[in-house]
C-alpha positions, 0 to 999 in steps of 0.5 A, spaced: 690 956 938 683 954 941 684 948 936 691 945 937 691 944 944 685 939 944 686 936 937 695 935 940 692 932 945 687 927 941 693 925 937 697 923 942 691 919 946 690 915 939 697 913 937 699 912 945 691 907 944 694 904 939 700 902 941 698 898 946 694 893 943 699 891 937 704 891 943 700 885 947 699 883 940 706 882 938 708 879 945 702 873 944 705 871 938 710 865 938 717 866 936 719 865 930 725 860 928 731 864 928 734 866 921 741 862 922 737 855 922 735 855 915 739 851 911 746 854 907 743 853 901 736 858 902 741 864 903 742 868 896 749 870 893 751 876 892 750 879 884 756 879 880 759 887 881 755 890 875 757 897 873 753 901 876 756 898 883 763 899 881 761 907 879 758 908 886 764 904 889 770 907 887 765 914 888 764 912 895 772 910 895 774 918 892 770 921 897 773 918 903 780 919 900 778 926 899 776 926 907 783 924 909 787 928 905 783 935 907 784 932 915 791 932 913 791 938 911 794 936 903 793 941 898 795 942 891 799 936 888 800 933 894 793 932 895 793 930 888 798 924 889 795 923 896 788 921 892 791 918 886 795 913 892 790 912 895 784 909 891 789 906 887 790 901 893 785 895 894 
């Protein structure tokens, strides 16, 4: 117990100390062009859909069905039917 106090307290006055000087550091530097001002063509395009996304896609959209139908309070085959509708609209 003796230990925690002053070593807490020497944690604290180093990541304070150190802050304070990356902070003026960070002022003094110039600000960079801002990321609109780069040409169209720089910005990358998205990757065709691959596997893997359209798994993690229709899994995300599963879930949020599952969360509707458990807020409305459907079970059994209504649920079901609500689930199936519902991830099968785009």
């Amino acid at each position: 117990m003796r230990v925690l106090i002053p070593a807490m307290t020497v944690c604290l006055l180093l990541l304070t100390g150190g802050s304070v000087p990356s902070t003026s550091f960070a002022q003094s530097q110039p600000a960079a062009p801002p990321a609109s001002a780069q040409p169209p063509a720089a910005q990358a395009q998205p990757p065709a859909a691959t596997p893997d996304n359209d798994a993690a896609a229709k899994h995300a959209k599963r879930t949020a069905c599952l969360k509707q139908a458990r807020a409305k309070k459907l079970v059994g085959a209504q649920r079901t039917a609500y689930v199936k509708d519902c991830t099968a609209a785009p």
